[in-house]
N, C-alpha and C positions, 0 to 999 in steps of 0.2 A: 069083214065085220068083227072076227076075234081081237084082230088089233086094236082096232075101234073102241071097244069094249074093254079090254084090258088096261088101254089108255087112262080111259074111261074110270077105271076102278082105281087105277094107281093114282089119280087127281083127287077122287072122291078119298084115298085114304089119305091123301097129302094133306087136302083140307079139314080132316079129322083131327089129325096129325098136330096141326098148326092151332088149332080151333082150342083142342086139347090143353096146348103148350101157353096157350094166351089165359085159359081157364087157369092155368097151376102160375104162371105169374102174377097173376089179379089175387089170386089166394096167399100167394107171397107176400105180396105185398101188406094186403087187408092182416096177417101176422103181425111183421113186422109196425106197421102204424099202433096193432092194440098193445105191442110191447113199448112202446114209444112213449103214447099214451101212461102206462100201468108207470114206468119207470118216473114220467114228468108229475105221477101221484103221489111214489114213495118217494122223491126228492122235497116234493112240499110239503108233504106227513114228518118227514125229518127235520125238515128247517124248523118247521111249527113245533117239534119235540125238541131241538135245541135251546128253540127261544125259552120252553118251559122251563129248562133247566136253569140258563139263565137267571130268570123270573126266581123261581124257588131259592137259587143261592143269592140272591138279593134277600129276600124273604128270611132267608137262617141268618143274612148281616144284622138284620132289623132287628131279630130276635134276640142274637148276640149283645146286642147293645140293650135289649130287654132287660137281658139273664143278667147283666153287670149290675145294672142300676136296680133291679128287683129288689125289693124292701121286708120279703116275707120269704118264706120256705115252699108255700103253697103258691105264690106266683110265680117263682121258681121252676117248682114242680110243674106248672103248666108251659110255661113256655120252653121249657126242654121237650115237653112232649108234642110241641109243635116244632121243635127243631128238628125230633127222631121222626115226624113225621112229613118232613119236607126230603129230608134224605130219605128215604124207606122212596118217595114217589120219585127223586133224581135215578137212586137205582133203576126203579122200573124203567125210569124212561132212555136211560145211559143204557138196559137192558135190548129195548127195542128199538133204542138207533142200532146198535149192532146187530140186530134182526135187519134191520132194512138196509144196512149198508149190503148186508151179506146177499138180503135180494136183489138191491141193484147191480152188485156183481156179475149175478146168476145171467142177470137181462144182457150187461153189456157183453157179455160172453155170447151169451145168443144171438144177439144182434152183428156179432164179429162175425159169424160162421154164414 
Protein backbone atom coordinates (compact mmCIF):
# COMPACT_ATOMS: atom_id res chain seq x y z
CA UNK A 1 0.00 0.00 0.00
CA UNK A 2 3.03 2.53 0.53
CA UNK A 3 3.81 2.25 -3.07
CA UNK A 4 0.26 2.56 -3.81
CA UNK A 5 0.21 5.70 -2.12
CA UNK A 6 3.38 7.31 -3.14
CA UNK A 7 2.30 6.65 -6.61
CA UNK A 8 -0.57 8.10 -5.63
CA UNK A 9 0.99 11.47 -4.41
CA UNK A 10 3.59 11.77 -7.08
CA UNK A 11 0.34 11.92 -9.87
CA UNK A 12 -1.36 14.12 -7.52
CA UNK A 13 1.81 16.47 -7.57
CA UNK A 14 2.27 15.97 -11.38
CA UNK A 15 -1.21 17.09 -11.89
CA UNK A 16 -0.49 20.21 -9.61
CA UNK A 17 2.41 20.53 -11.46
CA UNK A 18 0.87 20.76 -15.02
CA UNK A 19 -2.40 22.41 -13.65
CA UNK A 20 0.05 25.15 -12.31
CA UNK A 21 2.04 25.38 -15.62
CA UNK A 22 -1.37 25.85 -17.79
CA UNK A 23 -2.40 28.63 -15.07
CA UNK A 24 1.19 30.63 -15.76
CA UNK A 25 0.68 30.16 -19.70
CA UNK A 26 -2.93 31.42 -19.71
CA UNK A 27 -1.54 34.51 -17.63
CA UNK A 28 1.10 34.83 -20.21
CA UNK A 29 -0.66 34.94 -22.55
CA UNK A 30 -3.75 37.29 -21.13
CA UNK A 31 -0.08 39.75 -20.75
CA UNK A 32 1.04 39.64 -23.76
CA UNK A 33 -2.68 40.29 -25.54
CA UNK A 34 -3.12 43.56 -23.09
CA UNK A 35 0.37 44.62 -24.31
CA UNK A 36 -0.75 43.94 -27.94
CA UNK A 37 -3.84 45.72 -27.26
CA UNK A 38 -1.94 49.07 -25.19
CA UNK A 39 0.58 49.04 -28.20
CA UNK A 40 -2.47 48.85 -31.26
CA UNK A 41 -3.67 52.26 -28.96
CA UNK A 42 -0.37 54.12 -28.94
CA UNK A 43 0.12 53.35 -32.69
CA UNK A 44 -3.54 55.06 -33.34
CA UNK A 45 -3.00 57.96 -30.67
CA UNK A 46 0.24 58.55 -32.95
CA UNK A 47 -1.25 58.33 -36.31
CA UNK A 48 -4.08 60.60 -34.95
CA UNK A 49 -1.06 63.18 -33.49
CA UNK A 50 0.49 63.08 -36.91
CA UNK A 51 -2.33 63.93 -38.79
CA UNK A 52 -2.59 67.02 -36.36
CA UNK A 53 0.38 68.12 -37.26
CA UNK A 54 -0.26 67.91 -40.56
CA UNK A 55 -3.54 69.78 -40.23
CA UNK A 56 -1.67 72.74 -38.17
CA UNK A 57 1.06 73.17 -40.84
CA UNK A 58 -1.49 73.36 -43.40
CA UNK A 59 -3.12 75.91 -41.01
CA UNK A 60 0.43 78.19 -40.65
CA UNK A 61 0.30 77.91 -44.82
CA UNK A 62 -3.06 79.62 -44.72
CA UNK A 63 -1.97 81.89 -42.37
CA UNK A 64 1.10 82.56 -44.26
CA UNK A 65 -0.63 83.67 -47.13
CA UNK A 66 -2.82 85.76 -44.41
CA UNK A 67 0.32 87.61 -43.05
CA UNK A 68 1.47 88.47 -46.86
CA UNK A 69 -1.71 89.95 -47.92
CA UNK A 70 -2.67 91.59 -44.49
CA UNK A 71 -3.68 95.27 -45.05
CA UNK A 72 -3.10 96.50 -41.27
CA UNK A 73 -0.53 96.00 -38.35
CA UNK A 74 -3.27 94.64 -36.17
CA UNK A 75 -4.26 91.87 -38.58
CA UNK A 76 -1.05 91.15 -38.72
CA UNK A 77 -0.51 91.11 -35.20
CA UNK A 78 -3.31 88.62 -35.03
CA UNK A 79 -2.51 86.21 -37.37
CA UNK A 80 1.05 85.76 -36.19
CA UNK A 81 -0.36 84.99 -32.97
CA UNK A 82 -2.23 82.24 -34.60
CA UNK A 83 0.87 81.13 -36.39
CA UNK A 84 2.94 81.08 -32.74
CA UNK A 85 0.07 79.40 -31.72
CA UNK A 86 -0.23 76.52 -34.26
CA UNK A 87 3.58 75.88 -33.73
CA UNK A 88 3.50 76.16 -29.67
CA UNK A 89 0.55 72.86 -30.29
CA UNK A 90 2.89 71.00 -33.37
CA UNK A 91 5.62 71.17 -30.50
CA UNK A 92 3.40 69.63 -28.06
CA UNK A 93 2.36 67.18 -30.29
CA UNK A 94 5.99 66.50 -32.16
CA UNK A 95 6.68 66.28 -28.15
CA UNK A 96 4.33 63.36 -27.35
CA UNK A 97 4.88 61.32 -30.54
CA UNK A 98 8.29 60.93 -29.22
CA UNK A 99 6.64 60.08 -25.73
CA UNK A 100 4.74 57.30 -27.60
CA UNK A 101 7.41 56.15 -29.96
CA UNK A 102 9.58 55.71 -26.88
CA UNK A 103 6.55 53.63 -25.35
CA UNK A 104 6.03 51.58 -28.11
CA UNK A 105 9.61 50.60 -28.02
CA UNK A 106 9.37 49.75 -24.33
CA UNK A 107 6.38 47.28 -25.47
CA UNK A 108 8.05 45.81 -28.48
CA UNK A 109 10.99 45.04 -26.16
CA UNK A 110 8.55 43.31 -23.99
CA UNK A 111 6.96 41.56 -26.28
CA UNK A 112 10.65 40.25 -27.73
CA UNK A 113 11.52 38.56 -24.27
Amino acid sequence: HDWERRQSEYAARNAERERKHQEWERKQEEWRDRLHAARSRKVELRQGKREQVAHLEEQIDKCQDMLNNARSSDFENRVQGWIDEHRDKIRNAEDFIQELDAQIREIDGKLRH
